[in-house]
C-alpha positions as CSV (number, residue, x, y, z in Angstrom):
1,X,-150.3,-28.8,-6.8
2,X,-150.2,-26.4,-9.8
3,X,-153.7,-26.1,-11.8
4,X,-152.0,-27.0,-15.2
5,X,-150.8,-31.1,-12.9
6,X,-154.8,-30.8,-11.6
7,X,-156.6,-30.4,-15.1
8,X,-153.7,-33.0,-16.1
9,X,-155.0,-35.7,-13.7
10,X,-158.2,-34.9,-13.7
11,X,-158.1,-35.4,-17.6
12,X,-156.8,-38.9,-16.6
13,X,-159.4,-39.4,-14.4
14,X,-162.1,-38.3,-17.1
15,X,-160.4,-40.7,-19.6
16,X,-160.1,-43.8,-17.6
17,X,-163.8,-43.7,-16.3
18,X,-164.6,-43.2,-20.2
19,X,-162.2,-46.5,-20.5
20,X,-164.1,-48.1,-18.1
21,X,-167.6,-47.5,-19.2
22,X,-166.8,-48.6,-22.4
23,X,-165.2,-52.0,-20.8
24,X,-169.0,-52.5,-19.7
25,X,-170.8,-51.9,-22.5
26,X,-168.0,-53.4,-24.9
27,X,-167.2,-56.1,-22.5
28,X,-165.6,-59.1,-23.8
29,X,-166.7,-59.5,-27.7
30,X,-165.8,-61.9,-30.2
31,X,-162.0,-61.8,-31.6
32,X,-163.3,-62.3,-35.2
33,X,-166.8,-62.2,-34.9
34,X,-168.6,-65.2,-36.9
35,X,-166.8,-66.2,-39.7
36,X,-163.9,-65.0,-38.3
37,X,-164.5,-61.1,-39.3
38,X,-161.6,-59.0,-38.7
39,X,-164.6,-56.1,-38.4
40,X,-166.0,-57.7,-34.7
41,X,-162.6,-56.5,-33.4
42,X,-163.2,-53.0,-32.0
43,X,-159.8,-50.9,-32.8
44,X,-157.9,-49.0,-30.4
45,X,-158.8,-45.6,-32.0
46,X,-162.3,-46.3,-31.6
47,X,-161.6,-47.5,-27.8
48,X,-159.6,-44.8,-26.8
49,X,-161.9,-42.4,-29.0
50,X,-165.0,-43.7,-27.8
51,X,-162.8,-43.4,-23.9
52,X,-162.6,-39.9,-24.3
53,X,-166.2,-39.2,-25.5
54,X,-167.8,-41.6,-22.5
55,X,-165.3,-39.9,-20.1
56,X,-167.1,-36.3,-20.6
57,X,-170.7,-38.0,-20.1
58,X,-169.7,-40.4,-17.3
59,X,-168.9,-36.8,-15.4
60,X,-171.9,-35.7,-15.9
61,X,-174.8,-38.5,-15.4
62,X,-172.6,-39.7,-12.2
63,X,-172.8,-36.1,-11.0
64,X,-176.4,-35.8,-11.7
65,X,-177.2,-39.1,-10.2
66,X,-175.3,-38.8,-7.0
67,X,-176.7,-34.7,-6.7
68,X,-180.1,-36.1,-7.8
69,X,-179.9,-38.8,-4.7
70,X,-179.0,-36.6,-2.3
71,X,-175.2,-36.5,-2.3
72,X,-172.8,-33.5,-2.4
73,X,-170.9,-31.9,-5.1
74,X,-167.9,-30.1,-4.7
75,X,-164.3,-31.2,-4.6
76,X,-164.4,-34.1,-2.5
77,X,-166.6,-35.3,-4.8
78,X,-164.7,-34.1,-8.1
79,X,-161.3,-35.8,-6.5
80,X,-163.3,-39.2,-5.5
81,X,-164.8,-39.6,-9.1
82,X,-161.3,-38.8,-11.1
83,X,-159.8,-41.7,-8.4
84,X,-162.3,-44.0,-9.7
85,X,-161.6,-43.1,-13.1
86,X,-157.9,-43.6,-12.5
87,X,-158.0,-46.6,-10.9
88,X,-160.9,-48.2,-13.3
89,X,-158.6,-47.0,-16.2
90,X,-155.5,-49.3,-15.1
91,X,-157.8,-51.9,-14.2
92,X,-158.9,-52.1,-17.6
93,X,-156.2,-51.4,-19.3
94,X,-154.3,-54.6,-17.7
95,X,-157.5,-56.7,-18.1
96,X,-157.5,-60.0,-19.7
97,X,-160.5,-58.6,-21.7
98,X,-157.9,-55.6,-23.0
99,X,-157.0,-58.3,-25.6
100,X,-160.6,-57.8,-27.8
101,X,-159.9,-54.4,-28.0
102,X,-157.0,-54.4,-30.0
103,X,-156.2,-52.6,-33.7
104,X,-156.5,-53.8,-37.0
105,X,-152.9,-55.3,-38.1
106,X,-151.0,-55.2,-41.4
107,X,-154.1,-52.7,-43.3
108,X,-153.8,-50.2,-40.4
109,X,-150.2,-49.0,-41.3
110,X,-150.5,-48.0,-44.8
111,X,-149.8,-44.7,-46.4
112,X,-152.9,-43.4,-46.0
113,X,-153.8,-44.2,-43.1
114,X,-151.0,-43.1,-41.6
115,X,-150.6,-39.4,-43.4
116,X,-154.4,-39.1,-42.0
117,X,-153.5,-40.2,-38.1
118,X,-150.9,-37.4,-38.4
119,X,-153.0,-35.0,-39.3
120,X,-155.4,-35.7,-37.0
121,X,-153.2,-35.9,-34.2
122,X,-152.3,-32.2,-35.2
123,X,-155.8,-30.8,-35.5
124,X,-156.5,-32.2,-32.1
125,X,-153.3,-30.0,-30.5
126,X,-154.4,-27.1,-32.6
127,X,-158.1,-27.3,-31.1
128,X,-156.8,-27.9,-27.6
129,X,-154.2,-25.3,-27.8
130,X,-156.8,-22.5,-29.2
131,X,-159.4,-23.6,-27.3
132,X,-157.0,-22.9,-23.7
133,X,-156.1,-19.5,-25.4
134,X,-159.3,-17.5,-24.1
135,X,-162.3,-18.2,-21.2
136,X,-165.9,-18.4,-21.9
137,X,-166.7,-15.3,-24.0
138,X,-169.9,-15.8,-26.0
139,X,-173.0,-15.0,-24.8
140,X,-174.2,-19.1,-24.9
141,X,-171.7,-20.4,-22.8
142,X,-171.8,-18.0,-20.0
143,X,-175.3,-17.1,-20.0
144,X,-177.1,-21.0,-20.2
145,X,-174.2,-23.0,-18.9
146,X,-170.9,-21.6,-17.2
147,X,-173.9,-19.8,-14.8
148,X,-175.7,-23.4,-14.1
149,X,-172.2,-24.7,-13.0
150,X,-171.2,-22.0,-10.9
151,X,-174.6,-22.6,-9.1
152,X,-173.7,-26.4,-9.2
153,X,-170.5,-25.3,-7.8
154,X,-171.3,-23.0,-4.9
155,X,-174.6,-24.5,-4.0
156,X,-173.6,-28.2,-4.7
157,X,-176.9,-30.0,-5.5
158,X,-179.2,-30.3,-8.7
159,X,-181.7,-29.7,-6.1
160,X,-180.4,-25.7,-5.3
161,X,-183.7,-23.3,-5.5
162,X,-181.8,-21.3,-7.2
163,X,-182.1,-23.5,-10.3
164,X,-185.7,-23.8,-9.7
165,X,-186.0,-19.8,-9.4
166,X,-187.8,-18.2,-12.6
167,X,-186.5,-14.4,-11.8
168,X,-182.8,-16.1,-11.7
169,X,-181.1,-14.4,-14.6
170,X,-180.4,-17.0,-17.2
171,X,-181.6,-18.3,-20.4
172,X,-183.5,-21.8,-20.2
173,X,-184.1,-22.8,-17.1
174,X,-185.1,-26.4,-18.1
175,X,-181.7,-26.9,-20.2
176,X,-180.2,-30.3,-19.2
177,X,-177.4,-30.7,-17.4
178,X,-174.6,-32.7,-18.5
179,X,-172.4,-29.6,-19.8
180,X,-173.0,-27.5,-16.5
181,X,-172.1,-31.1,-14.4
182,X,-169.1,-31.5,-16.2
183,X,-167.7,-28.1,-15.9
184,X,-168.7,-27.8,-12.3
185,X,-166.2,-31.3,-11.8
186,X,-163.2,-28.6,-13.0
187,X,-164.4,-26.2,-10.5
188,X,-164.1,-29.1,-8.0
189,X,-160.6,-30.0,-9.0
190,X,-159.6,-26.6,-9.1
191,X,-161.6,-26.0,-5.9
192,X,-162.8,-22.4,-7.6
193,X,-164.9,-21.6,-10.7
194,X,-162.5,-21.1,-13.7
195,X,-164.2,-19.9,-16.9
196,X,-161.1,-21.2,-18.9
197,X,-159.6,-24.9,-17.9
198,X,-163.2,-26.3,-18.4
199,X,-162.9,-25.2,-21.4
200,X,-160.4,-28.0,-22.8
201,X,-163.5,-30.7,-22.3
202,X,-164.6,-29.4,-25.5
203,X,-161.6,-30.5,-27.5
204,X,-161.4,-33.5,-25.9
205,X,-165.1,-34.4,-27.3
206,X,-164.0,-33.6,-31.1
207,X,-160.7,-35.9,-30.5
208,X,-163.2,-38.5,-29.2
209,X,-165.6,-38.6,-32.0
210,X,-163.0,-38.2,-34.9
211,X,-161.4,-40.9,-33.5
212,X,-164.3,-43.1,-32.7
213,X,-165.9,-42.3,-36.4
214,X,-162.4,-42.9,-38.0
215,X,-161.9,-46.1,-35.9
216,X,-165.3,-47.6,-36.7
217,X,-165.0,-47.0,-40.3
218,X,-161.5,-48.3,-40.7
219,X,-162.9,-51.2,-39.3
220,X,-165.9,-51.5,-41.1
221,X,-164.6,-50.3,-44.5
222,X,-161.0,-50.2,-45.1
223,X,-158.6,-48.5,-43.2
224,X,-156.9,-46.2,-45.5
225,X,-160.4,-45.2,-46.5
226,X,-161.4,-45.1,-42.9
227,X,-159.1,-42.8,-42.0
228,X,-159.6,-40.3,-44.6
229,X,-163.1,-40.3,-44.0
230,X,-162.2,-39.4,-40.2
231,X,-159.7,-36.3,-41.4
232,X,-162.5,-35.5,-43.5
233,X,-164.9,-35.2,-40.8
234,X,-162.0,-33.6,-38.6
235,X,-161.6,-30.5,-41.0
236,X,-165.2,-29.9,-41.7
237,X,-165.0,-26.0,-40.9
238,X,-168.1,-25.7,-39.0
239,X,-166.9,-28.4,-36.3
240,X,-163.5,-26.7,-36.1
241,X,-162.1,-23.8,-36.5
242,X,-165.2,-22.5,-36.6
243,X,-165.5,-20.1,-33.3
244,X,-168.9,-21.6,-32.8
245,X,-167.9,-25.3,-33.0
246,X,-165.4,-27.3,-30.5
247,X,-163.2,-24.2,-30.0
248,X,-166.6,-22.9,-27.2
249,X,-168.2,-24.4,-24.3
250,X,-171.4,-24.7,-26.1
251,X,-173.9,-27.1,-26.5
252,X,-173.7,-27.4,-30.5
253,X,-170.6,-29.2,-31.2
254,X,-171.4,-32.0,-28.4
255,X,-174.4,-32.5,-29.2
256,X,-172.5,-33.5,-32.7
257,X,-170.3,-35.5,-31.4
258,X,-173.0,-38.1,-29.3
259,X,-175.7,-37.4,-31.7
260,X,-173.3,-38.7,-34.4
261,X,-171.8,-41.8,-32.0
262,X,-175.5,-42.9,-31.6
263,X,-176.0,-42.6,-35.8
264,X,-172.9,-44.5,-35.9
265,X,-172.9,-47.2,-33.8
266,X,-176.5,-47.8,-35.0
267,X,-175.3,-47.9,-38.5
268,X,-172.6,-50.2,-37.4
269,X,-175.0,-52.1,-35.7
270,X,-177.3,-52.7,-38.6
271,X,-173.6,-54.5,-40.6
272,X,-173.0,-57.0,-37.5
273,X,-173.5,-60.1,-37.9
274,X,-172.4,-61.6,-34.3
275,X,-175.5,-61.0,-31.7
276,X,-173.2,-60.5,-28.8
277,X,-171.5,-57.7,-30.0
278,X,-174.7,-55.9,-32.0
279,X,-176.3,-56.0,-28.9
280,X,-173.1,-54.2,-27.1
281,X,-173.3,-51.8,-29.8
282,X,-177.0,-50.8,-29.7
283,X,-176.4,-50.5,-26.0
284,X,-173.2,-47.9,-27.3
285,X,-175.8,-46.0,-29.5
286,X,-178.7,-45.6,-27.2
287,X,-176.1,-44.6,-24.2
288,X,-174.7,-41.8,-27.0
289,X,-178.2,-40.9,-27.7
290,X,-179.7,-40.5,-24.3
291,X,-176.4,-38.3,-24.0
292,X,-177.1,-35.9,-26.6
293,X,-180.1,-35.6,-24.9
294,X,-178.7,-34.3,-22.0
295,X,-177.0,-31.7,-23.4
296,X,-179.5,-30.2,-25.6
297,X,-183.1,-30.8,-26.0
298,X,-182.7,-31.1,-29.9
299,X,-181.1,-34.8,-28.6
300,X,-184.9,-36.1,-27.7
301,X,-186.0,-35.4,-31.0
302,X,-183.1,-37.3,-32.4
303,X,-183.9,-40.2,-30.6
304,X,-187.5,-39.9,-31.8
305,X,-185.8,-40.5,-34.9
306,X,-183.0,-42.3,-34.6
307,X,-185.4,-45.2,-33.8
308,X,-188.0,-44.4,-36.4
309,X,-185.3,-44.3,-39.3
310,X,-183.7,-47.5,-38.0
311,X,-187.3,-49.2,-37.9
312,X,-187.8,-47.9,-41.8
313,X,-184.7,-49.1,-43.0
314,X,-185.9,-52.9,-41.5
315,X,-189.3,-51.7,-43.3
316,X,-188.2,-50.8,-46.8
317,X,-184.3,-52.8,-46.8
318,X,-185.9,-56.3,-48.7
319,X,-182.9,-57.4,-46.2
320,X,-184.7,-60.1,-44.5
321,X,-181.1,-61.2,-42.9
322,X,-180.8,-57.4,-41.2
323,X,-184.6,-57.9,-40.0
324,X,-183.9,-61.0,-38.7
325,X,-180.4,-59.9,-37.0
326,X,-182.2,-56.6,-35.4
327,X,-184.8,-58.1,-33.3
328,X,-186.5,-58.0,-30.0
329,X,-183.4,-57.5,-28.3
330,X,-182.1,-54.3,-30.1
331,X,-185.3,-52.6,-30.0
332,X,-185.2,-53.5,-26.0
333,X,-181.7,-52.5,-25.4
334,X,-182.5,-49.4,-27.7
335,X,-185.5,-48.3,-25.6
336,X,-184.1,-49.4,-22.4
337,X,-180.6,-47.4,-22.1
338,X,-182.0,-44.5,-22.9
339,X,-185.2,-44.8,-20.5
340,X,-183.2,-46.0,-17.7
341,X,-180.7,-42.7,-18.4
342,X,-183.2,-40.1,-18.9
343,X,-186.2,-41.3,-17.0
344,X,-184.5,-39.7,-13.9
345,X,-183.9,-36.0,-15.7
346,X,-187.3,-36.1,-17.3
347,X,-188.8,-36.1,-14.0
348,X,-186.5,-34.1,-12.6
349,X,-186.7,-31.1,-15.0
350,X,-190.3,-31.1,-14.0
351,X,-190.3,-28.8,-11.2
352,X,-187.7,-26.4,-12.9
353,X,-189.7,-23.0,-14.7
354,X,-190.4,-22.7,-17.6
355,X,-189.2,-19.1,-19.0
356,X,-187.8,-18.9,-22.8
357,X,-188.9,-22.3,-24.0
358,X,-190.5,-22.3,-27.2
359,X,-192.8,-25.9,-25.9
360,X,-192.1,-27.1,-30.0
361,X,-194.1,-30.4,-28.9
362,X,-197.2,-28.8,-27.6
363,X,-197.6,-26.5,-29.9
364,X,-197.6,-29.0,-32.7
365,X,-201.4,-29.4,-33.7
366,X,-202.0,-30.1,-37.3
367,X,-204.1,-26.6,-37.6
368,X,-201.2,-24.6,-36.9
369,X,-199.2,-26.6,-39.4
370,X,-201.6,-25.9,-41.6
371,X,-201.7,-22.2,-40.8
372,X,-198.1,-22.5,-41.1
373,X,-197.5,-23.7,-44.2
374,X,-196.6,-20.5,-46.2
375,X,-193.6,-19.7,-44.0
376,X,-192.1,-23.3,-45.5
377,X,-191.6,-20.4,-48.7
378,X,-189.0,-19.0,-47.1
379,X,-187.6,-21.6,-44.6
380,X,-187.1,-24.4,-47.2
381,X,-184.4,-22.1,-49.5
382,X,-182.9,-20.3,-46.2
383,X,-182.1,-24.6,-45.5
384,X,-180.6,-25.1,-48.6
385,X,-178.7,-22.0,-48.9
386,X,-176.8,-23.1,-45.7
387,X,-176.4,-26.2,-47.0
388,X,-175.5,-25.5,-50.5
389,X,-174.6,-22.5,-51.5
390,X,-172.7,-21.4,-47.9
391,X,-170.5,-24.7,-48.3
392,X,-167.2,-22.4,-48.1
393,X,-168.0,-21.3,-44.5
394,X,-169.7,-24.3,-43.4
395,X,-168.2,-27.4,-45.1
396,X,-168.9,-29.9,-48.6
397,X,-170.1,-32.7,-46.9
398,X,-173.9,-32.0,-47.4
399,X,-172.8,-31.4,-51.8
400,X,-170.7,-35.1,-51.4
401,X,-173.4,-36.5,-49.5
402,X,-175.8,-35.8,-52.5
403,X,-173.5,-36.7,-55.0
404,X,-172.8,-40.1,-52.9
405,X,-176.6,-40.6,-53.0
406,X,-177.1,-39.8,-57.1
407,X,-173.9,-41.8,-57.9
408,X,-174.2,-45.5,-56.2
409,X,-178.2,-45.4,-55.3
410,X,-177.7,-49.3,-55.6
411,X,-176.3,-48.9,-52.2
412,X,-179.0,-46.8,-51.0
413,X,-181.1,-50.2,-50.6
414,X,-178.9,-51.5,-48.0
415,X,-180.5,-51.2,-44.2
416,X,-177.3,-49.4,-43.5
417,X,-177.0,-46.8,-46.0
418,X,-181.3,-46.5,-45.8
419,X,-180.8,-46.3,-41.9
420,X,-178.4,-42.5,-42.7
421,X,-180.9,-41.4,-45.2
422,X,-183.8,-41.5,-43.5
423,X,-182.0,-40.1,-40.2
424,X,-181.0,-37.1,-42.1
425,X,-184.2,-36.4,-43.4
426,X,-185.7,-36.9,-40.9
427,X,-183.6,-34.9,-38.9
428,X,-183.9,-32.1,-41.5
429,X,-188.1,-32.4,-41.3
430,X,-187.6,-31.6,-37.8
431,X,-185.8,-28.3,-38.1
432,X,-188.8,-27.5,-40.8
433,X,-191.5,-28.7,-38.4
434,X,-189.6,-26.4,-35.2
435,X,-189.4,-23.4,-37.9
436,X,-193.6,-23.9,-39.1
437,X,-194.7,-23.9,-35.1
438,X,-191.9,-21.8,-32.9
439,X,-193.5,-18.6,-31.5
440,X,-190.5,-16.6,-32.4
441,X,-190.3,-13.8,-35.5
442,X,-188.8,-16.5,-38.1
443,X,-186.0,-14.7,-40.1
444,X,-184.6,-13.9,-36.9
445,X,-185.7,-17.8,-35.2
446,X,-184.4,-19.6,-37.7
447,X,-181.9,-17.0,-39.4
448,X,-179.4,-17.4,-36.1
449,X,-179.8,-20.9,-35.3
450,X,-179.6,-22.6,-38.8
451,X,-176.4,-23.6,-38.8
452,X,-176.0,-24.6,-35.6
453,X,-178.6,-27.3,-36.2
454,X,-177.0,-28.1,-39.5
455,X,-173.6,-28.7,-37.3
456,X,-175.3,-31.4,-35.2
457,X,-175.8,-33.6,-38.7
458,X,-172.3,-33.2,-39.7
459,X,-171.3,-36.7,-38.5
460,X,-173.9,-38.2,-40.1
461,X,-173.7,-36.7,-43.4
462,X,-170.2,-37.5,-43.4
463,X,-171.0,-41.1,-42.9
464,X,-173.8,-41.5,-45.5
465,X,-170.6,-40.4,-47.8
466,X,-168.4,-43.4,-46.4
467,X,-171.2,-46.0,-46.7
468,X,-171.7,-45.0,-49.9
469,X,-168.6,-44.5,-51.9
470,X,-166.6,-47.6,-49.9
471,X,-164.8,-50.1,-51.9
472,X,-167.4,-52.8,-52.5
473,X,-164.8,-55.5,-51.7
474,X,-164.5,-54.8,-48.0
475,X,-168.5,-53.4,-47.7
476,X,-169.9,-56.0,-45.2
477,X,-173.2,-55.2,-46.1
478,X,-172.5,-56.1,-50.0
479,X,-170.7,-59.3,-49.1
480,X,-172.0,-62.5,-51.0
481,X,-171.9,-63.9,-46.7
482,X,-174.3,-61.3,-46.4
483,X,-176.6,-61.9,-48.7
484,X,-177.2,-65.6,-48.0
C-alpha cells in the first residue's frame, strides 16, 4: 500500500469519525426549528466543515483517553480508529437522521454564493498543496510538538517517562497534547515518523473552520452574504499564506480555528430560538472550546472568557427573551463538556515538569499589577500597531471590525453582537494582563508572540463584522418574532 492510498484513507477515517461526532452532538434537530425557521437546519458546509474540524480532535482526545487508560498506541491502534471512523462515516451518512442535515435550497445557489464556494474550494487546494511541499521546518513545530509525537510514537503511551523527564530536550513540557496525538496517528498509519504527511492535518483544520463559519453564517444571515463573509475569513493573510498560519504544524492557527468554532456556535447559540437544538449547539461550543484547550494553554483562558462574555451579554442585552432562552441548561452543558473533556488532562499534566512555563496565573497578584503598570506604556501601542497600522501583513478585519462597531452600534445591544464584543476584549485584556506579569524581557516577550495571539481572534473579529453589517431583513436577532 503506497503512503500517498494510506494518508488518503486515513483522511477518510479522520473525516468520518469527525461525521460521526457531530451526528452525536447534532443528533436529530428540528427541520425548521419553531416557527418553521429555515436557520434550525444545519447546512451541509457547516456538517462537512464542522466533520473535518471534529475529525482532527476526535484523533486526539480518543488517543489521549485510550493512552491515558492504559491502552497502546501505535499502528494497530492508528488502523482500528480510522476503521471506526470509516465505518461510523457511512453509517451516518445513510442515516435516517442524514435528512436534518441538509443545505439551504433556492438562496444557496446564487451568484455570490457560488463565485465565493469556488474560491474557497481553491484556497483549500492551494493550502493543501503548499502545505505537502516541505516537512516540519520551524523551530515550533519540531521542537514542542513533532518531538512529543515521535515519543508518542516510539514509546506508545502518554504515560512514557520520557515525557515526564525535565532534562529531555524540548520546549514545554506541560504543553497539551492533542497536536502531538494527532500527528503520532500518521506515524501509526505510516508505521514510521514522517515530518511531512502529518503535515496536511493542518489544512484540513482551515477548510473545516472556513467552511463551518461560512455554513453557519449563510444559515444565520443570508447566504450570499454568508459566503462572502467565509472567503473573507479564508484570505485573511495571517491565517493563510502566512508561513506561520495553516501552511505549519503549529499550534497558532488551530487554536484559531476551535477557539473561533466555540465563539461561533456560542454566538449562534445566543439567535436560537428551539431548545433542542441551542442545547446541541452549546454542547458544539464547549466541545470546540475544551479543544482549543488542548492544543494550547491560551484555550483555558478563552474559556474563562468565553463564559464570562456570554454571561455579560445576558447581563447588559435588556433581552429578557435571550435570558430566558440561555438558562440552566446552557450554562450546564457549557460547564460540563468541557469538565468532562479536560478534567482528565488537567490531572494528568500534573506530574509532567515544569521547565519554560511562565505560571501567568500564579503570578497574577494585584501588587505586581500594580508594579506593572508602566510597561502597559509600551504594550498598549505595540497591540494596536499590529492591529492597525500592520493591516497589510496581517489582514483588515480588526479596521472593519471597528468600523462595524462605530457604524450600526444599534446592533451592538443585541446578546449576540454584545456576546463578540466582550469576547474580544476580553480576550485582548488577557494578552495585556500575560504582558504586565510574564517574567520574560518584554519587547522581546511580547514583540515575537503578538501576532500569533492576534491570529487566534481572527474568527471572531471576522464575525463581529458579519453580525454587524447583515441585512436586517434576515438578522434573527432583529426579527419582530424576536422581540415579542
Amino acid at each position: 500500500m503506497t503512503t500517498v492510498l494510506k494518508v488518503l484513507i486515513g483522511l477518510l477515517g479522520c473525516v468520518g469519525l469527525g461525521r460521526l461526532l457531530v451526528q452525536l452532538l447534532a443528533g436529530r434537530v428540528p427541520r425548521g426549528g419553531t416557527g418553521g425557521s429555515s436557520a434550525s437546519v444545519i447546512s451541509t458546509a457547516e456538517v462537512w466543515g464542522l466533520s473535518l474540524c471534529a475529525g482532527v480532535a476526535g484523533i486526539g482526545w480518543c488517543s489521549f483517553f485510550w493512552s491515558l487508560a492504559g491502552g497502546p498506541l501505535g499502528s494497530a491502534f492508528s488502523w482500528g480508529l480510522t476503521a471506526i471512523g470509516l465505518i461510523g462515516g457511512v453509517m451516518t451518512h445513510f442515516s435516517p437522521v442524514r435528512s436534518t442535515l441538509t443545505k439551504l435550497k433556492s438562496e444557496d445557489q446564487s451568484p455570490v454564493a457560488h463565485a465565493c464556494q469556488i474560491l474557497i474550494g481553491v484556497l483549500i487546494i492551494a493550502a493543501i498543496v503548499q502545505t505537502l511541499l516541505t516537512p516540519q521546518r520551524f523551530w515550533d513545530e519540531r521542537a514542542i510538538y513533532a518531538i512529543k509525537a515521535k515519543v508518542l510514537w516510539y514509546e506508545g503511551s502518554v504515560h512514557s517517562p520520557i515525557l515526564h523527564e525535565a532534562d529531555f530536550v524540548q520546549y514545554h513540557p506541560k504543553y497539551p497534547l492533542l497536536l502531538p496525538l494527532a500527528e503520532q496517528h500518521f506515524y501509526g498509519l505510516l508505521d514510521g515518523a514522517h515530518d511531512r504527511w502529518p503535515k496536511v492535518l493542518f489544512p484540513l483544520m482551515y477548510a473545516g473552520l472556513v467552511l463551518t463559519f461560512a455554513g453557519v453564517c449563510a444559515r444565520r444571515l443570508s447566504p450570499a452574504w454568508g459566503w462572502f463573509c467565509g472567503l473573507m475569513l479564508a484570505t485573511t493573510p495571517v491565517l493563510m499564506p502566512y508561513e506561520y498560519g495553516f501552511l505549519c504544524a503549529q499550534a497558532d492557527a488551530p487554536v484559531a480555528c476551535f477557539h473561533g468554532l466555540a465563539v461561533l456556535y456560542l454566538w449562534d447559540a445566543l439567535h436560537e430560538v428551539d431548545d433542542s437544538l441551542r442545547r446541541r449547539l452549546v454542547a458544539i461550543s464547549a466541545a470546540a472550546a475544551a479543544s482549543a484547550a488542548f492544543i494550547k494553554d491560551e484555550g483555558l483562558a478563552f474559556l474563562v472568557i468565553d463564559f464570562i462574555a456570554c454571561a455579560l451579554a445576558m447581563l447588559f442585552s435588556g433581552r429578557t427573551e435571550h435570558q430566558r432562552r440561555f438558562g440552566a441548561a446552557e450554562w450546564g452543558l457549557l460547564i460540563g463538556v468541557a469538565a468532562i473533556l479536560l478534567t482528565p488532562w488537567l490531572i494528568h499534566r500534573r506530574g509532567q515538569p515544569s521547565t519554560t512555563e511562565m505560571n501567568y496565573f500564579g503570578r497574577m497578584t494585584l501588587s505586581l499589577l500594580i508594579e506593572r503598570l508602566p510597561t502597559l506604556g509600551w504594550i498598549v501601542p505595540h497591540l494596536l500597531g499590529k492591529m492597525f497600522r500592520e493591516w497589510h501583513t496581517w489582514g483588515l478585519h480588526w479596521w472593519l471590525a471597528a468600523a462595524a462597531v462605530i457604524t450600526m452600534p444599534a446592533r451592538v445591544k443585541t446578546a449576540p453582537q454584545q456576546f463578540l464584543v466582550w469576547n474580544l476584549l476580553g480576550t485582548l485584556a488577557a494578552l495585556l494582563l500575560a504582558g504586565m506579569v510574564a517574567p520574560a524581557e518584554l519587547e522581546e516577550h511580547l514583540g515575537g508572540s503578538t501576532h500569533r495571539y492576534l491570529m487566534q481572534l481572527v474568527p471572531a473579529a471576522w464575525l463581529l463584522v458579519a453580525g454587524q453589517w447583515a441585512d436586517r431583513a434576515v438578522r434573527l436577532s432583529e426579527s419582530s418574532g424576536d422581540e415579542r
